[in-house]
N, C-alpha and C positions, 0 to 999 in steps of 0.2 A: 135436184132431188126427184124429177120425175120421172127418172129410173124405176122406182118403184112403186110409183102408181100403178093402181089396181092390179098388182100382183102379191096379194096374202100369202099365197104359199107360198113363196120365195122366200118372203118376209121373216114365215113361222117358219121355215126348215133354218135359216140363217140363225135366226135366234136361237133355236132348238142346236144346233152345232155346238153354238158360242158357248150355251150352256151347259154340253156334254162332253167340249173339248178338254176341260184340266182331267177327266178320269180317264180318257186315252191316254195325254200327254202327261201323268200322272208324274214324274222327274219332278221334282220343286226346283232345280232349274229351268226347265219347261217351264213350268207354273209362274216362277218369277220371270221371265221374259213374256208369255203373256200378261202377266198385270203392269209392266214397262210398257208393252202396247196400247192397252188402255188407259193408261193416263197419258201418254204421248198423243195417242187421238183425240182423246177428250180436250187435250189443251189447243189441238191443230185445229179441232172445231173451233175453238173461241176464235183462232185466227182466220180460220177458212169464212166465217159470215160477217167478217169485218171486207177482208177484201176479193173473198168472190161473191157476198151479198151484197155490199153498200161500196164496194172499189173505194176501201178506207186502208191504207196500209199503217197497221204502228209499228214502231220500233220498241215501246216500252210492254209490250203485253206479258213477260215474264214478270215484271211487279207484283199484277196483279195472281201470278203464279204464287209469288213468293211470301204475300200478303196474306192468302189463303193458307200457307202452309203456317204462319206464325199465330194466326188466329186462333183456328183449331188447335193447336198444339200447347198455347199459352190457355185457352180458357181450360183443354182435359189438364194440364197440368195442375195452375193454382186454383184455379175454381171449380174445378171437378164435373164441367158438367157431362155429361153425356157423348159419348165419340161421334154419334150421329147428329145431334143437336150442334155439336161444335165443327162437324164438317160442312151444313150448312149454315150456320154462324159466318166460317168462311169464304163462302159465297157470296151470302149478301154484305160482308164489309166489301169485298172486294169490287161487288156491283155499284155500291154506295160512291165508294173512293172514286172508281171509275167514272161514275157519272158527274161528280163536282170535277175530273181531271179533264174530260170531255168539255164540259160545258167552258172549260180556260183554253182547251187545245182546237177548240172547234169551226174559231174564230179564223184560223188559220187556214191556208187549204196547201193540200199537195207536198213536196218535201218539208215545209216548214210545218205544217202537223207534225207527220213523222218525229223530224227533231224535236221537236216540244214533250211528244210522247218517251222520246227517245230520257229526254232530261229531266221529265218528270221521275222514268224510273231511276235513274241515278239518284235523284234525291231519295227517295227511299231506299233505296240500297245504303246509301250511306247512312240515314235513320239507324237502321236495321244494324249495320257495322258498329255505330257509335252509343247503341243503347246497351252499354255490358250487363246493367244490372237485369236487365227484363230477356234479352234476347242473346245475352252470353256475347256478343259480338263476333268474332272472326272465331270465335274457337267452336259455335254452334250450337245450335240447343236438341237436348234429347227429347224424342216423341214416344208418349206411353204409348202401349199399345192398343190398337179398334177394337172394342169390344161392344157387345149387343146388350140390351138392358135384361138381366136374370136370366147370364148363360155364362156358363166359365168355356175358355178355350185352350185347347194345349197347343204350344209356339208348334208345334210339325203340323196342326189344321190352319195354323195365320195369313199363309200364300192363300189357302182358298178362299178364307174370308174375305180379303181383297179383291180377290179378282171379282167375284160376284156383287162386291160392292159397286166397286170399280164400272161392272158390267151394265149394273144397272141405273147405274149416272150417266154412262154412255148412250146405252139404250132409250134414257127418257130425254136427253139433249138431243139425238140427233131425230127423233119426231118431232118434238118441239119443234126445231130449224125447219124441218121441211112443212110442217101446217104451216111455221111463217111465213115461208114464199110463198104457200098459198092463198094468203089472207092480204086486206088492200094495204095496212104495212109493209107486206114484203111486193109488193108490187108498187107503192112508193119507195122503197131500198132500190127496186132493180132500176126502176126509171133515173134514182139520182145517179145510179151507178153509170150507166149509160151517158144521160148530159144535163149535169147538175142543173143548170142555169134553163133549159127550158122543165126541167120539174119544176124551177119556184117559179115560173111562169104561169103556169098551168094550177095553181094555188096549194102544192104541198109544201109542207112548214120542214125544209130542207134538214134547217137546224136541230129539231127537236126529235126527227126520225133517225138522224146520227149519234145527236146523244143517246137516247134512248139502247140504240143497237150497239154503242162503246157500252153504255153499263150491262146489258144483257153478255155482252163479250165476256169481258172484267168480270163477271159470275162465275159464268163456265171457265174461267181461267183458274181464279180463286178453288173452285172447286179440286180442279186437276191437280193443284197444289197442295191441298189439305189431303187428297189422295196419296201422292210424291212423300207428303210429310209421316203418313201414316204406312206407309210402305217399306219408305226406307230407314226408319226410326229415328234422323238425324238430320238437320237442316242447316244451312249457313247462308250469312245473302248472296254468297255467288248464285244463290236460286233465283237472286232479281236480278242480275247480269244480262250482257247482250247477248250472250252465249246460248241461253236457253229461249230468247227471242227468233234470233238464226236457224236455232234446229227447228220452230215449229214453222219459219217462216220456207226451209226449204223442202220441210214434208209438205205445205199447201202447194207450194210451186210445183213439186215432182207429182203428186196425184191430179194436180188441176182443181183450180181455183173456182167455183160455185160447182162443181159437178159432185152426184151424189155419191160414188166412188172414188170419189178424189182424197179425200183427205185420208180413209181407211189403207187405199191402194200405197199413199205417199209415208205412211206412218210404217205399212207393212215394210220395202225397201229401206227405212231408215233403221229398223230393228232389226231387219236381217245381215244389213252393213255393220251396223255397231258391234253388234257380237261375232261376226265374222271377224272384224277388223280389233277387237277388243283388244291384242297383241301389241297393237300398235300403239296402244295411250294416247295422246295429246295429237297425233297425227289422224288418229281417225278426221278431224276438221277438216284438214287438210283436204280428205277423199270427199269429204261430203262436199265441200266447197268447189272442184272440182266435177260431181256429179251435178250438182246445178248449173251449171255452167253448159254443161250437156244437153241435161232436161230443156234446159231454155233456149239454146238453137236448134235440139235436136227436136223437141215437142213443147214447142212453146205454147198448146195449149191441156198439157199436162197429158203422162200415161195413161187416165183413165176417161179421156175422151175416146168415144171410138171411131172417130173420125182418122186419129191415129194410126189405127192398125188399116181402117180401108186407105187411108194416101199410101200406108206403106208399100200393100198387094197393089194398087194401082200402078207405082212407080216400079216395079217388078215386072209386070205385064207389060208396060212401055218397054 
């Protein structure tokens, strides 16, 4: 993230874009493939400070995508409360879960985390399948629509209420992460990430800065999901699948893992592909699985290192 240190104007003109891009891009397909990018980055955050913060990889982090979306969408449903209230409702279950899944998965280190992570989301997913009367099971549940407390909306202004929602969940996640790294937390994250065993040497409480940074994950996932849910008005648990794991796992890998362009950069070519590729149905995986494949011999420390671009001109000039 210290890319952007002490550069404000950057900072404000990017913002400033972000937030006058849908009345350029004004097409409500436009519009709806921007608010797919921001919930797609928002949930590659969750995963980018798991394992380019703390070199933690999960394989379940779509659970807590999927958790977030049933939350929010079951409290605006039967309990009416508030769409705002009940997106972050979503969050914090998702943080909650997370941290009691952490604190079982934690014990574990390396691929055997991963798979733990891995089967924890399965059991929810299967939850989620087998609750018919609460979550409708395989066949889905429908999401009211996001609305703001003493405002009516008409469905052709819905795209942009999202995206600005959307934006500015983003917007306040990805500062957050970066004051983390700069605070002695994220500076015990990067040392374990580095080598575990001489941080607990050195007196940091290994354990408790992992949990901690799975349930702060498991939020911002949550979140991304309550977003998904309110987006696409329709949710089913193939949302806690491995499938939606994968995608955020190879937009970290393709923009580069702890870098502060890395997840944006890697979110950007995953949405450019998708709708490119959109023709293709169920083979779009196929190309993305195949473009990581690339990323990682071809820049295995992600497109938005730029270290990247100087080896390339180097090895050109050779």
């Amino acid at each position: 993230m210290s890319l952007w240190r002490g550069r404000p104007a950057a900072i404000a003109a990017a913002i400033l874009a972000a937030v006058a891009l849908p009345w350029v891009l004004s097409d409500p397909y436009h519009v709806g493939v921007m608010v797919n990018f921001l919930i797609y980055l928002l949930f590659a955050l969750s995963m980018d400070v798991l394992i380019g913060g703390a070199g933690m990889l999960s394989l379940g982090q779509a659970a807590f995508l999927g958790l977030g979306a049933y939350t929010s969408a079951l409290l605006v449903e039967h309990l009416e409360w508030p769409a705002l209230l009940a997106l972050a409702a979503g969050g914090v279950l998702a943080g909650v879960v997370g941290a009691l899944i952490g604190m079982a998965s934690l014990f574990l280190r390396s691929v055997y985390f991963a798979l733990c992570t891995l089967a924890s989301a399965e059991i929810l997913r299967l939850v989620a399948m087998n609750l018919d009367d609460l979550t409708r099971g395989p066949m889905g549940l429908s999401v009211r629509m996001f609305t703001l407390p003493g405002t009516t909306l008409h469905r052709t202004h819905y795209p942009l209420l999202i995206y600005y929602v959307s934006l500015a969940v983003v917007i306040a996640t990805w500062f957050t992460f970066a004051a983390l790294r700069r605070t002695r937390s994220g500076r015990a994250l990067a040392s374990i990430k580095h080598n575990e065993a001489l941080a607990q040497s050195i007196g940091i409480d290994v354990f408790r800065h992992k949990v901690v940074i799975f349930a702060v994950a498991s939020a911002v996932a949550g979140l991304a999901g309550a977003l998904y849910g309110f987006n696409y008005r329709i949710i089913t648990p193939a949302l806690m699948g491995i499938e939606y794991t994968s995608i955020g796992l190879l937009i970290v890998l393709t923009g580069g893992p702890g870098l502060a362009l890395g997840p944006a950069l890697g979110t950007l070519v995953f949405t450019v592909l998708s709708e490119a590729l959109r023709v293709a149905g169920n083979f779009r995986m196929v190309v993305f699985a195949l473009l990581l494949i690339v990323v990682v011999i071809a820049f295995p420390r992600g497109l938005a290192d730029p270290r990247v671009v100087l080896d390339r001109l180097r090895g050109r000039r050779r």
